[in-house]
N, C-alpha and C positions, 0 to 999 in steps of 0.2 A: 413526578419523581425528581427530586432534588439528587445532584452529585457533588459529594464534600470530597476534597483534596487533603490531608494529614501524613504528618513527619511522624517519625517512631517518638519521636519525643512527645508531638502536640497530644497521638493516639497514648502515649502512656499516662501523661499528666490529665487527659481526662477522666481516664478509667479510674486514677486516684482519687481523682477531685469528687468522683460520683455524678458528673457533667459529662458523660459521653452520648451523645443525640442517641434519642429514642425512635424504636421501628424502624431500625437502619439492620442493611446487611453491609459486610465488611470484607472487601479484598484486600489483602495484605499481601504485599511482597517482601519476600525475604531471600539475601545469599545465601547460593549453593556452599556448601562445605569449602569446598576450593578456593573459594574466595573471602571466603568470610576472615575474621579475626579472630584471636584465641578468645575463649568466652563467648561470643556473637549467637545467640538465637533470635526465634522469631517473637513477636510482640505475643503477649497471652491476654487473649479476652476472655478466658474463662468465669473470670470475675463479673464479668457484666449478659443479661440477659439478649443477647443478638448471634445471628448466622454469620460466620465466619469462613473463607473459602481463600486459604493460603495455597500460595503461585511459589514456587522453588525459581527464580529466575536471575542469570545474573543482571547486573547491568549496564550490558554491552550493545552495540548499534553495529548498523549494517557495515558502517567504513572498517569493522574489525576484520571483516570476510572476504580478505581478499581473491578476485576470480572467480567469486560462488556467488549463484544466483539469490538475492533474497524469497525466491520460492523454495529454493533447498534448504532455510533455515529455521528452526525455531527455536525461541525460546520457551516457548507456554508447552509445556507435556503435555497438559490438562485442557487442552483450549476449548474443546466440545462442553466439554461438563463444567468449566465456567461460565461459557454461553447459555446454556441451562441457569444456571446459579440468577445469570444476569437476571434473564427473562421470568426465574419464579418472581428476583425481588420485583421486579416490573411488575408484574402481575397481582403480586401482593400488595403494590401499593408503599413498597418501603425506600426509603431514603440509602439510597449507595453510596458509604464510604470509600475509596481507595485511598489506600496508604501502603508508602514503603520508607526507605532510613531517613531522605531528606524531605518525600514530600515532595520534587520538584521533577524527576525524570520518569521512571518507571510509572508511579501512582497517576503522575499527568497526562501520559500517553492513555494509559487505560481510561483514564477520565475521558478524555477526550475523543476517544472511541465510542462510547457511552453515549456519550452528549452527541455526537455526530451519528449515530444511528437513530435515535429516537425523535430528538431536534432539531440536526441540520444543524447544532452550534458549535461544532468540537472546534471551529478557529478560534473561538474567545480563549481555550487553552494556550494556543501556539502564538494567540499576540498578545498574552499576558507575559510581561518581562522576566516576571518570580517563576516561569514555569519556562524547564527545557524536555517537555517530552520526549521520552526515547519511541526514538520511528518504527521501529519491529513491535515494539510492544502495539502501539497503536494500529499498527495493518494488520495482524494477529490479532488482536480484541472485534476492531471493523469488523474483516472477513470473517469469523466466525461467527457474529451476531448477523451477519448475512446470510449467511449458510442456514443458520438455525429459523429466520424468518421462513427462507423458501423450505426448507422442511416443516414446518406448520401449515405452510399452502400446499403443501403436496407433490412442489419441485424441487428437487435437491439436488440435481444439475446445473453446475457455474463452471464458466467457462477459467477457466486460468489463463491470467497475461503476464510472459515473462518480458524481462527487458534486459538485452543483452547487448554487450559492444563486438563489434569486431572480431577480439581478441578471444574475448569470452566464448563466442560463437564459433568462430576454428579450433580452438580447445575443447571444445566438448564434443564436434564432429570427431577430430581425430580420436579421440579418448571413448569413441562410443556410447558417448551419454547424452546425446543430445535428444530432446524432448519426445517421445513420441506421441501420435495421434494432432500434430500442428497446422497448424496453417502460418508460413514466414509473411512479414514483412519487413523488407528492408531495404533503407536507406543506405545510397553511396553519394559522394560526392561527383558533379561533374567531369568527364575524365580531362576538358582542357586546364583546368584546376590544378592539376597535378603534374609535378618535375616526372614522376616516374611514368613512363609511359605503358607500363604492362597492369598498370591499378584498376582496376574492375570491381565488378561485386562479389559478394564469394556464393560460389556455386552450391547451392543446397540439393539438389540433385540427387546425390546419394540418401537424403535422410528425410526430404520432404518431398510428395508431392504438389503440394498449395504453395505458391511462393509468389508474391506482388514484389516486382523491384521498384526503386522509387529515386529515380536523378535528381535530387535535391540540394540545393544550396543550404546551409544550415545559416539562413537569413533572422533578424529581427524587423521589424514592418518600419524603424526608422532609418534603415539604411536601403529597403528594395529601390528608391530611385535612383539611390546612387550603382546599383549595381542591375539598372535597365527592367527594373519589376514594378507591378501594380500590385495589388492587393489581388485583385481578379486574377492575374499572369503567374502567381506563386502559386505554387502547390495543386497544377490546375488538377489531376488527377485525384484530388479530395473525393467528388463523389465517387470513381471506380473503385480507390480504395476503401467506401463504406461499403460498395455493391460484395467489396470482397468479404470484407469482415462478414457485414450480412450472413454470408453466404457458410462461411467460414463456421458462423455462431450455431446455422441449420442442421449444419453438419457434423456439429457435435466434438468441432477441433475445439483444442486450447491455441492462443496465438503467441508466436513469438515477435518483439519489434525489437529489428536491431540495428543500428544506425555504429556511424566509425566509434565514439568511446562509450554509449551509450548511458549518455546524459540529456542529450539534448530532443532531437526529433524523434530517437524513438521515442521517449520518457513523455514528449506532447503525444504521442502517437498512442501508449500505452493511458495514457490520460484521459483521452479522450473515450475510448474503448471504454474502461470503467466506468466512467459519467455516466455513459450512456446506459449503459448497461443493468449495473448497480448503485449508481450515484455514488462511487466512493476515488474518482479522481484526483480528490483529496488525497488521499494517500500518495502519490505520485510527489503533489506538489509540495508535501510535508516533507519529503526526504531530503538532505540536506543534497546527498550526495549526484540529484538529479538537478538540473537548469531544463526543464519544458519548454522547447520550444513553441513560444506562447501562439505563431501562426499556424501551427499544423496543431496544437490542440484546440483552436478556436473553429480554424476553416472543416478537421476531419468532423468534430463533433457534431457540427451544425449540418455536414452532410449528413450523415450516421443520423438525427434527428430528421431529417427528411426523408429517408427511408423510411422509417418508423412510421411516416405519415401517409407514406405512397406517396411524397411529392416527384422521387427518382428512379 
């Protein structure tokens, strides 16, 4: 299965030309009403003999959402029944077009969805220059071509990993929305780190009972000598916390990792968790708005793969 990338343009001027690839099916994105401009519809393949499977989406990214989980957002309405869509053309053997107005953000993420579910290649997208993927579109296309695999095998139980800061975190406590059915992990800072002396972890207590705390430096591996660390001495609690997740995944929780702005260790932490799990950590390290901290998704993973083995 081939996946072509196409601008409203490139997709119109081929349908004229009578040049538009054959045994293809075709996702199309197009603006919602709200955003669109006066006249603005979507491309019409009417004209041409192919399955067409238009997506209402605008084209906006997680950095629009401020305070809100990218698990509480979507843009695809339709996400289930374009996973379907995906996997008939898959299975028929046809060539998947994506295209939206430019061709370079919307169309590319779903591409690259595509390509990273089937062949493991969806970075040839995001380190092609001509192409800015938009990052919801692309975790939304993944996760749902996920979901629809393990429902063909007959499990349709996936765990949810949210990734939350601090802030985020106390805000949703107070506001009573915070996740239920979890297992927490989170990340604080050192307390001798800190001018304020009353800085702790925040107490999840009231909303969870599964909670792994984690004293961590939010380190990079070329500075732990200068701040008294090995590679072995960082993050030694790596295997407990796969013991936990393990344990966490048995249980049927979804996990939250929440680290001070929740960018960094949890984002490795929530990285790793997917790897392992679904292969789609990718996601994580696609988003613009996360920096993975590249030790705790290397050290948890490799734990979290040892488990798997029974080597812990």
């Amino acid at each position: 299965m081939n996946v072509t990338i196409l601008s409203r343009k490139q997709a119109e001027e081929l349908i004229a030309d009578g040049r538009f690839p054959e045994n293809s099916a075709v996702i199309s994105f197009y603006d919602p009403q709200e955003y669109a401009t006066d006249g603005y519809s979507r491309v019409d393949f009417s004209r041409i003999n192919t399955e067409v499977f238009y997506v209402e989406a605008p084209d906006i990214d997680w950095d629009s959402f401020e305070n809100i989980s990218p698990a509480e957002v979507r843009l695809i309405k339709d996400i289930s029944e374009l996973a379907d869509f995906i996997y008939a053309a898959f299975d028929q053997d046809k060539n998947i077009i994506c295209q939206c107005d430019f061709g370079q953000s919307r169309s590319a993420g779903c591409a690259a969805a595509i390509m990273e579910h089937f062949n493991s290649s969806g970075k040839t997208i995001f380190e092609d220059r001509k192409y800015f993927p938009n990052q919801m579109i692309f975790a939304e296309v993944l996760h749902a071509l996920i979901r629809k695999k393990r429902e063909m095998k007959g499990n349709k139980a996936q765990m949810k990993v949210y990734i939350y800061s601090r802030e985020q975190a106390e805000k949703m406590i107070a506001e009573n929305r915070f996740p239920t059915n979890t297992a927490v992990i989170s990340f604080y800072d050192p307390a001798i780190k800190h001018i304020n002396k009353n800085y702790t972890h925040i107490d999840y207590s009231g909303v969870c009972d599964m909670v792994f705390y984690s004293e961590l430096d939010d380190l990079d591996i070329d500075v732990l000598g200068n701040k008294g660390y090995t590679f072995e001495s960082y993050f030694s609690e790596a295997d407990d916390m796969a013991a936990f997740v393990k344990k966490a995944f048995e249980c049927g929780r979804d996990i939250v990792c929440q680290c001070e702005y929740g960018q960094s260790r949890s984002a490795g932490c929530a990285a790793a968790i997917l790897e392992h799990f679904y292969h789609t950590g990718i996601t994580v390290f696609a988003d613009y708005a996360r920096f993975p901290n590249q030790l705790v998704f290397n050290k948890l993973f490799e734990a979290l793969e040892k488990t798997e083995k029974g080597v812990i």
